[in-house]
MIKEKOL-645918 format. One record per atom (N, C-alpha, C): residue number from 0; residue in one letter; atom name; y, z, x. Coordinates in pm, whole numbers, always signed. Atoms other than C-alpha are relative to their C-alpha. Example, Ala and Ser with C-alpha at 12.3 -4.5 7.8 and 13.67 -1.06 7.14 Angstrom:
! MIKEKOL-645918
0	A	N	-119	+0	+89
0	A	CA	-450	+780	+1230
0	A	C	+120	+0	+90
1	S	N	-119	-6	-82
1	S	CA	-106	+714	+1367
1	S	C	+109	+73	-77
! end
This chain:
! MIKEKOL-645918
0	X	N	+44	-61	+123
0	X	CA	+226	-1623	-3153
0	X	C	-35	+147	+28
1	X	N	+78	-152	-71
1	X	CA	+109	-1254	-3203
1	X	C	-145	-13	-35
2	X	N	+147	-22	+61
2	X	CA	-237	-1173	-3228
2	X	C	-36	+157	+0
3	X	N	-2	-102	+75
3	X	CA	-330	-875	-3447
3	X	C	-110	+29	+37
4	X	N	+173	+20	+27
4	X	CA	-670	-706	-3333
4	X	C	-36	+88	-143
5	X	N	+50	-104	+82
5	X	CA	-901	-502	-3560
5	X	C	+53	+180	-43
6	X	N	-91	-141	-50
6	X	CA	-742	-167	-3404
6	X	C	+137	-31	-55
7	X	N	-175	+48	+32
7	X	CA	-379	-324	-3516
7	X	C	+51	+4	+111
8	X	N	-72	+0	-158
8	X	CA	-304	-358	-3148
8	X	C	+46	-127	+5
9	X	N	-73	+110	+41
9	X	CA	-48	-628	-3138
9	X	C	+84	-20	+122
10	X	N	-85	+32	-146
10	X	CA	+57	-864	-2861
10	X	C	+31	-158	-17
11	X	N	-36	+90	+44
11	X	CA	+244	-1154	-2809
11	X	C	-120	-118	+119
12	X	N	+72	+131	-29
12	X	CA	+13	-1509	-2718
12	X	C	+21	-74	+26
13	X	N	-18	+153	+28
13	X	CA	+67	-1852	-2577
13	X	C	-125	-37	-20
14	X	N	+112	+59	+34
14	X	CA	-207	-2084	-2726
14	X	C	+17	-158	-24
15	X	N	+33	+108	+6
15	X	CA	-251	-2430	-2624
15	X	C	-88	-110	+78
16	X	N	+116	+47	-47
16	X	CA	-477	-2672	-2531
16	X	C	+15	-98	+132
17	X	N	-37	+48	-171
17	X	CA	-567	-2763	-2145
17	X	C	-183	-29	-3
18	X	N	+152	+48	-7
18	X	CA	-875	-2997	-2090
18	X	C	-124	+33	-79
19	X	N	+49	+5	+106
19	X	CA	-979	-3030	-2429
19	X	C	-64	+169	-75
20	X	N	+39	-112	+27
20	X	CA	-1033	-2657	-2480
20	X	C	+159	+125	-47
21	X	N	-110	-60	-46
21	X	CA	-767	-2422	-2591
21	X	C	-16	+125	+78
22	X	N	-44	-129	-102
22	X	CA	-627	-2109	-2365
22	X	C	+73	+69	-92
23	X	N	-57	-87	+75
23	X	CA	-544	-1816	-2536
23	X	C	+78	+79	+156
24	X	N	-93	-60	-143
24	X	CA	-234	-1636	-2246
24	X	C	+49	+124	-94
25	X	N	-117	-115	+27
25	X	CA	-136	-1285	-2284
25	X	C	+139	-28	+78
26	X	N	-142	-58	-64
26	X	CA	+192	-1219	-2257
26	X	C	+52	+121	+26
27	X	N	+7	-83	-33
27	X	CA	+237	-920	-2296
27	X	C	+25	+72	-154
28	X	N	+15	-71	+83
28	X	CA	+226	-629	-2569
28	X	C	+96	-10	-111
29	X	N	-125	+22	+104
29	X	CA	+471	-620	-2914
29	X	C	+47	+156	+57
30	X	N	-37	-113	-33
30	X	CA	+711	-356	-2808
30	X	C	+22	+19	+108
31	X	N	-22	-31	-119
31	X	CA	+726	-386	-2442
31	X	C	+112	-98	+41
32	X	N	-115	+88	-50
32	X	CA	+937	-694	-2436
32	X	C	+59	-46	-162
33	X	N	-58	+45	+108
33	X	CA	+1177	-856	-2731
33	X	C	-80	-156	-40
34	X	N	+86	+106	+25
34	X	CA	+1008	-1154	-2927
34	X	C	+120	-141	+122
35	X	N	-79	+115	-95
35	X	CA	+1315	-1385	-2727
35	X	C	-72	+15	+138
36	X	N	+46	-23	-213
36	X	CA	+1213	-1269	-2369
36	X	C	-160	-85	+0
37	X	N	+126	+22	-6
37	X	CA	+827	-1301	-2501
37	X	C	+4	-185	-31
38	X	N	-32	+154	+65
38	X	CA	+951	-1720	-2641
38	X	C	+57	-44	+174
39	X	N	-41	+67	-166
39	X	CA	+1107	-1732	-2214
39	X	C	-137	-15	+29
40	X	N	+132	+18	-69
40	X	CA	+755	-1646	-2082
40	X	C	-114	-46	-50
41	X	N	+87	+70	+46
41	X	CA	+594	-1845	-2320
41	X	C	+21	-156	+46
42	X	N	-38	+138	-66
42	X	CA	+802	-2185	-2208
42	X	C	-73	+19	+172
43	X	N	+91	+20	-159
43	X	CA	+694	-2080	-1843
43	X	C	-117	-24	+8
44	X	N	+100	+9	+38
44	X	CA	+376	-2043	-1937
44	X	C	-52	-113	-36
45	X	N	-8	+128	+26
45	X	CA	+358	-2322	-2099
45	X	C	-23	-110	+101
46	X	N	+5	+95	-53
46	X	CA	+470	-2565	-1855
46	X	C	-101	+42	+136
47	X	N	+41	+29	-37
47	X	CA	+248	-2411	-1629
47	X	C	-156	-67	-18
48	X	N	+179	+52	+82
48	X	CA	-98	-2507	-1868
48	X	C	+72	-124	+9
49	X	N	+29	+120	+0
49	X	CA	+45	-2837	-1898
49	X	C	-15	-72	+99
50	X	N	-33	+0	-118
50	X	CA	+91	-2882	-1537
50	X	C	-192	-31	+5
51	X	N	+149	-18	-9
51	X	CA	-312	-2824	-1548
51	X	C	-62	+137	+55
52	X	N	+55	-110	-44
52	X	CA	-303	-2475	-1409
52	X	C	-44	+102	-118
53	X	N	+33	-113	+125
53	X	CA	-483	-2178	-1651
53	X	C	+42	+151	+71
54	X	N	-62	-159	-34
54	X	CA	-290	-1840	-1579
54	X	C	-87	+109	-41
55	X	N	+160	-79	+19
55	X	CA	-623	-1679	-1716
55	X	C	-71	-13	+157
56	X	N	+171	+8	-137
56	X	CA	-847	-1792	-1401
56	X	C	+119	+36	+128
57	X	N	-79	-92	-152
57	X	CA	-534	-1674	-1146
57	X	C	+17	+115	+1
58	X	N	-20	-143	-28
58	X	CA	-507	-1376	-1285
58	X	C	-140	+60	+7
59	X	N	+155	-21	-8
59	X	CA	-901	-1358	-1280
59	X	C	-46	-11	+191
60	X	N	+35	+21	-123
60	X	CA	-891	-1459	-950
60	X	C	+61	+133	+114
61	X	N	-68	-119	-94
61	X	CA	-626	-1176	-807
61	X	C	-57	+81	-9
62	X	N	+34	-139	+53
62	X	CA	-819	-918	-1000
62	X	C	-147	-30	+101
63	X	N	+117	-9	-73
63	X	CA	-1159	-1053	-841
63	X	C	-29	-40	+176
64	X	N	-10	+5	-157
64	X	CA	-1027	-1116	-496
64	X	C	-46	+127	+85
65	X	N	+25	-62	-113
65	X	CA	-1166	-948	-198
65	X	C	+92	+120	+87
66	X	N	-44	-55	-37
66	X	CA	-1046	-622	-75
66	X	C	+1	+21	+178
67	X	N	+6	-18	-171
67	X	CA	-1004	-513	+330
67	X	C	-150	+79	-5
68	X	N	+156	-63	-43
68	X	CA	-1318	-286	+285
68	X	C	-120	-93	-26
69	X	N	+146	+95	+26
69	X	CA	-1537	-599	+132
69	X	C	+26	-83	+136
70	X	N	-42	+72	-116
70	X	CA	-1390	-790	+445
70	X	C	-101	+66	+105
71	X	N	+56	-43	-74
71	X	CA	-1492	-499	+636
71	X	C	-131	-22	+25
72	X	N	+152	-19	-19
72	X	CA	-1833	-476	+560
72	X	C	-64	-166	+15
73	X	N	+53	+147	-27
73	X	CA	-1896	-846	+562
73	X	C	+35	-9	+184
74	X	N	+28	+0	-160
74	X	CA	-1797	-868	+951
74	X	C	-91	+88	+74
75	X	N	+90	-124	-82
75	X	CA	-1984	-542	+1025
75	X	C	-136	-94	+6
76	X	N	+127	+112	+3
76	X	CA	-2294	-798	+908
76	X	C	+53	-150	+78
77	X	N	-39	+195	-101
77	X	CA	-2127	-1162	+1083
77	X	C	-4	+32	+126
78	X	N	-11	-7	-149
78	X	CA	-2077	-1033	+1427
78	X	C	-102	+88	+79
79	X	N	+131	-3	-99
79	X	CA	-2298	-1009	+1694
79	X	C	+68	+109	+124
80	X	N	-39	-35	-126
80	X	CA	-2176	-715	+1950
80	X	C	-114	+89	+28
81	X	N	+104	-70	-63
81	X	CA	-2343	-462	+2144
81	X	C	-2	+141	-156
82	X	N	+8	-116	+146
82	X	CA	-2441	-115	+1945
82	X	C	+144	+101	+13
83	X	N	-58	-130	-32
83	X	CA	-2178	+107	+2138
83	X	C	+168	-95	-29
84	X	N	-130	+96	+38
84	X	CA	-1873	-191	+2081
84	X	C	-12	+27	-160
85	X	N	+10	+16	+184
85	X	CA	-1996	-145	+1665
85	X	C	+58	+107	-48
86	X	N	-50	-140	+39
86	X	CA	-1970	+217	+1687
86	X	C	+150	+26	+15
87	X	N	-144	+3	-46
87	X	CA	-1621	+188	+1865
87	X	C	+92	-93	-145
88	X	N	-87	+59	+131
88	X	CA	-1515	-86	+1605
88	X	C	+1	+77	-155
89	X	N	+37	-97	+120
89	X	CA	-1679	+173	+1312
89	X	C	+80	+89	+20
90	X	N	-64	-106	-12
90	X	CA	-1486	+422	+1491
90	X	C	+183	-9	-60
91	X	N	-132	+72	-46
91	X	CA	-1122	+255	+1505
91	X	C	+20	-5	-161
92	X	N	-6	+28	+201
92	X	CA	-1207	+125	+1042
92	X	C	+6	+138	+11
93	X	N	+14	-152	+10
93	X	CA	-1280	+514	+1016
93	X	C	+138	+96	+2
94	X	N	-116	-78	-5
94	X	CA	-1008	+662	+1153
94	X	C	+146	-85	-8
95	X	N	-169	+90	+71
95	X	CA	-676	+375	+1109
95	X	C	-13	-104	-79
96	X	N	-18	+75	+125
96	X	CA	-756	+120	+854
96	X	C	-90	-17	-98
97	X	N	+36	-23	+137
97	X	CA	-943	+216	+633
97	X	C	+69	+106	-79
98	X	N	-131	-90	+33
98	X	CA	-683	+520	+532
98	X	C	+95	-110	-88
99	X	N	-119	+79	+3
99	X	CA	-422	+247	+561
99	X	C	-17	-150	-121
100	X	N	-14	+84	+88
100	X	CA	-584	-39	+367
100	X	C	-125	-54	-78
101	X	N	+181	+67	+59
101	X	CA	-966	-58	+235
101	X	C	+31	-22	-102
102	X	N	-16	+44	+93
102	X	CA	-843	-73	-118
102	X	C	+40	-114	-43
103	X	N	-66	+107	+20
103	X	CA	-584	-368	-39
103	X	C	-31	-113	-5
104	X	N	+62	+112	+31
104	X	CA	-625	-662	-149
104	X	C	-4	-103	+146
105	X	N	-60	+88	-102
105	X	CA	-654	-943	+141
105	X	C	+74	-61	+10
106	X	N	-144	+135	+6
106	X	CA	-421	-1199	+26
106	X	C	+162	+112	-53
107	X	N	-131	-62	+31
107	X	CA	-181	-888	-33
107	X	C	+92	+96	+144
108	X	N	-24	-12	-118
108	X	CA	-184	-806	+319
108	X	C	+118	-64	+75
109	X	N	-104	+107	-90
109	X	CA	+145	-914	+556
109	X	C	-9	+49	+89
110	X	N	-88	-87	-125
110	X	CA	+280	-910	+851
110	X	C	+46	+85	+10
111	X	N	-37	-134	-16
111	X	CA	+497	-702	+820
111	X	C	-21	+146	-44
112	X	N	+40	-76	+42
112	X	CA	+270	-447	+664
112	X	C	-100	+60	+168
113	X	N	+77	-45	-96
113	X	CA	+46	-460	+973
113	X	C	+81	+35	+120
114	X	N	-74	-67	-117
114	X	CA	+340	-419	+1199
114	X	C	+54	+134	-5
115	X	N	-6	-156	+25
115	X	CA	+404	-106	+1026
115	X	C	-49	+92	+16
116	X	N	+99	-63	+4
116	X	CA	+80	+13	+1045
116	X	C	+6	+52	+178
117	X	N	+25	-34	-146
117	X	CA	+93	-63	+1424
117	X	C	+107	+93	+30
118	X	N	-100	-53	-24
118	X	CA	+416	+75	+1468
118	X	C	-15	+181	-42
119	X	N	-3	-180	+45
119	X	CA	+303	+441	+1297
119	X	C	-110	+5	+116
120	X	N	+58	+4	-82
120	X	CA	-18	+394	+1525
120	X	C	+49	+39	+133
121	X	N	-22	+22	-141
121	X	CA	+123	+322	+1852
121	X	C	+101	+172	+46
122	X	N	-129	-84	-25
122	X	CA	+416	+586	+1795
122	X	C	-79	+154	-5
123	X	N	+83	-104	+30
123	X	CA	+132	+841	+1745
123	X	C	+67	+86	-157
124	X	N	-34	-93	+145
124	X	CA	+255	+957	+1392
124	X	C	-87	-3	-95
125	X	N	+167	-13	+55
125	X	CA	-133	+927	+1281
125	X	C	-46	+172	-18
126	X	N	+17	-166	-44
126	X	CA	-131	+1320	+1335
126	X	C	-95	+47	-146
127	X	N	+72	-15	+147
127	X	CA	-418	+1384	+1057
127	X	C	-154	+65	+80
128	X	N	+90	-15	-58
128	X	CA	-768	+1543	+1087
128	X	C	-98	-124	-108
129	X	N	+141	+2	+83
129	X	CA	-1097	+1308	+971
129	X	C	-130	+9	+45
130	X	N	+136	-20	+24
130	X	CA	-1426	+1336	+934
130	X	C	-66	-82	+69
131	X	N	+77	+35	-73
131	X	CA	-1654	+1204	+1233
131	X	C	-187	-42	-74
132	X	N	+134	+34	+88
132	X	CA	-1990	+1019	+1152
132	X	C	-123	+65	+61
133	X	N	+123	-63	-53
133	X	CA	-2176	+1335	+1325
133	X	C	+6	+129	-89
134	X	N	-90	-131	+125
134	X	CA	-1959	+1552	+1006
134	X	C	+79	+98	+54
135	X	N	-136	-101	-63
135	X	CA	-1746	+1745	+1247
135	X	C	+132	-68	-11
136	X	N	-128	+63	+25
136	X	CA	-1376	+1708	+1210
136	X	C	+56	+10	+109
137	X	N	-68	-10	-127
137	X	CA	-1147	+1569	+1470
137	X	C	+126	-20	-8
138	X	N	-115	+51	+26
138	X	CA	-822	+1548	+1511
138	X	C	+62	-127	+87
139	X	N	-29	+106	-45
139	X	CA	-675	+1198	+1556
139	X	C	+180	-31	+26
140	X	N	-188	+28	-60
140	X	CA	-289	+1095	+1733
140	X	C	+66	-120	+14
141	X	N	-19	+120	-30
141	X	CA	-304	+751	+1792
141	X	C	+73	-7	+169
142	X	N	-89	+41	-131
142	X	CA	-58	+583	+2094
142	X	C	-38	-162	-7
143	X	N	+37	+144	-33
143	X	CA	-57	+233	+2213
143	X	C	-115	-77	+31
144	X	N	+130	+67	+0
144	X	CA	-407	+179	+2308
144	X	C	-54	+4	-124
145	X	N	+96	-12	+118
145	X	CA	-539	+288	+1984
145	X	C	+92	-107	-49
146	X	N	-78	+61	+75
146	X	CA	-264	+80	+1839
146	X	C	-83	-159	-43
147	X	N	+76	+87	-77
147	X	CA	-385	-224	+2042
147	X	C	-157	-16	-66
148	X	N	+162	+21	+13
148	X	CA	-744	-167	+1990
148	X	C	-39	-46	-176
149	X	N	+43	+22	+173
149	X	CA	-709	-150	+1560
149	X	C	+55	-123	-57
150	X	N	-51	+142	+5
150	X	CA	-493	-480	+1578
150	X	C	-96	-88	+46
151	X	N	+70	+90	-41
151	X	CA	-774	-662	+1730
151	X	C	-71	+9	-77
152	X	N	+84	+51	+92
152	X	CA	-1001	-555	+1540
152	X	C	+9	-75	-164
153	X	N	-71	+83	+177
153	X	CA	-788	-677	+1184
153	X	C	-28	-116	+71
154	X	N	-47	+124	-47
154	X	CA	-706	-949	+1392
154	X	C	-165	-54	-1
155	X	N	+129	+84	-19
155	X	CA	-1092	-1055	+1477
155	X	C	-105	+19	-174
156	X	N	+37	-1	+162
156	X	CA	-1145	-911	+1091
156	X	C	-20	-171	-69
157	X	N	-79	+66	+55
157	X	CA	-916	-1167	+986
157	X	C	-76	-169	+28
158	X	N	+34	+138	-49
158	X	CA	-1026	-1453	+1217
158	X	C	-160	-23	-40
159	X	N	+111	+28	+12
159	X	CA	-1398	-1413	+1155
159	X	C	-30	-29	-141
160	X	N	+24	+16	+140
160	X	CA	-1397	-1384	+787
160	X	C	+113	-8	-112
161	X	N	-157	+27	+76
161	X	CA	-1043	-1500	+668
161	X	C	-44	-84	-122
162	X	N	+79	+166	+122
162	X	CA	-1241	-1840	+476
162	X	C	-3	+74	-131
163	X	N	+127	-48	+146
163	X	CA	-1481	-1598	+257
163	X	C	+117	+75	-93
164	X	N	-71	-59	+53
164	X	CA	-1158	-1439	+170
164	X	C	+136	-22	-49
165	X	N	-122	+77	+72
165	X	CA	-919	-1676	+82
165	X	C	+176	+17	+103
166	X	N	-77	-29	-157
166	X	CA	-727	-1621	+429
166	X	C	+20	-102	+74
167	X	N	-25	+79	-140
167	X	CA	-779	-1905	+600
167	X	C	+96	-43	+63
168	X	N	-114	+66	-134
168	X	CA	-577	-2016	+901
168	X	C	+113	+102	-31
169	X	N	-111	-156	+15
169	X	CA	-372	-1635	+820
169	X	C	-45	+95	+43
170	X	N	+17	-115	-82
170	X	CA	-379	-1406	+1072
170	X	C	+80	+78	+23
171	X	N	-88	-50	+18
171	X	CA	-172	-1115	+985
171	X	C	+48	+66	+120
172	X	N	-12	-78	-149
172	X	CA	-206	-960	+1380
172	X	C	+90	-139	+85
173	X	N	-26	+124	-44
173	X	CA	-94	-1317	+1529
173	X	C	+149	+47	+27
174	X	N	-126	-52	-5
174	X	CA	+269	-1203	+1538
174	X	C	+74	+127	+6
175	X	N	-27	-154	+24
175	X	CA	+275	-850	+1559
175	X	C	+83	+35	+162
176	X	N	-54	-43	-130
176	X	CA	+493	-709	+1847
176	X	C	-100	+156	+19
177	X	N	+72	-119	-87
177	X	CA	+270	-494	+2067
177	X	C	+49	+114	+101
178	X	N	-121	-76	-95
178	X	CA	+348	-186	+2288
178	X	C	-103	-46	+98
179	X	N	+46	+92	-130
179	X	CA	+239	-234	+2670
179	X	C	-101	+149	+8
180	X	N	+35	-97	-3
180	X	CA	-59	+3	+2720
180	X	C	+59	+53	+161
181	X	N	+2	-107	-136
181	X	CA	-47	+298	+3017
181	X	C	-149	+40	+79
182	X	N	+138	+14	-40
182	X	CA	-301	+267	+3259
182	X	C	-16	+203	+24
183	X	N	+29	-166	+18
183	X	CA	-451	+692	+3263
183	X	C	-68	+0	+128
184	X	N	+17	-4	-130
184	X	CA	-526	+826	+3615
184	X	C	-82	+131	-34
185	X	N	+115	-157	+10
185	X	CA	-806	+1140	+3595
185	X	C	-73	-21	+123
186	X	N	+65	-23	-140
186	X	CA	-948	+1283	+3921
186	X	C	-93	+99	-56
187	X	N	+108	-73	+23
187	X	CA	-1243	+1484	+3895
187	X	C	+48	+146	+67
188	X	N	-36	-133	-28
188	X	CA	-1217	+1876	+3914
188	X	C	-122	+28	+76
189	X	N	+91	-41	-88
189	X	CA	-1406	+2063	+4141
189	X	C	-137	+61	-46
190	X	N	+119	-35	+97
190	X	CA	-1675	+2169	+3850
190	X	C	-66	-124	+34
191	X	N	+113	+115	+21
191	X	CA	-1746	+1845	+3781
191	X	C	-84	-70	+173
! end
């Protein structure tokens, strides 16, 4: 059906009843799709309310799902490390994934998004300046250790607080092809 508001804003409706209550379903606007197309995604629709699912509370649910930065900050509170491992893990969100994904949703997260991520990481094509939590700016390059180091921490993101976030038993690091780090050799100068 359409439903007409007060404004005359006019869109097309499925409306029928799922556990004794009815469900009013947008479909979508008059004018964006033809009333035939809007009569297809009303049969889909359809069979999925009779099915028992409400396409209201999934799309309520994608919209109120958990982003990587609510993730974040919930492990920064679950885990127990030292102060100078927090700062290092604060350091690592700071400068490669929070850029890359604090907005994203968790369940919109893949694999192969995080192998991308690693893959710009590792290859050093991070070449950006930010903002240090003492307000000086640094400039950051990445390589394979940093690569390494921001995959663990998704990865122990992921594993510690995957549940609260509708993740469970999905660990988007679990499969990621890694590079091999380079062990770094520094001798002391004759200052020091």
């Amino acid at each position: 059906c359409v439903r007409v508001t007060p404004n005359n804003a006019r869109a097309y409706y499925l409306c029928r009843w799922s556990a004794g209550r009815p469900v009013w379903v947008k479909i979508r606007d008059v004018g964006e799709i033809t009333v035939d197309q809007a009569r297809i995604e009303a049969k889909r629709l359809g069979t999925d309310v009779s099915g028992g699912v409400n396409p209201n509370t999934v799309k309520r649910a994608a919209r109120e799902a958990g982003t990587l930065g609510d993730m974040w900050e919930t492990y920064r509170k679950a885990v127990t490390k030292g102060d100078r491992t927090m700062i290092e893990d604060a350091g690592l969100w700071r400068r490669y994934l929070a850029p890359w994904g604090e907005s994203k949703r968790v369940g919109d997260i893949t694999i192969e998004a995080v192998q991308a991520l690693y893959t710009r990481i590792a290859s050093s094509e991070m070449n950006r300046t930010v903002e240090g939590p003492d307000g000086k700016k640094r400039k950051i390059s990445g390589g394979a250790t940093a690569a390494n180091r921001a995959a663990a921490l998704l990865s122990g993101m992921f594993s510690t607080c995957g549940r609260q976030f509708g993740a469970a038993g999905f660990n988007p690091c679990s499969e990621i092809r890694k590079e091999k780090e380079t062990a770094c050799e520094r001798y002391l100068t004759a200052e020091e």
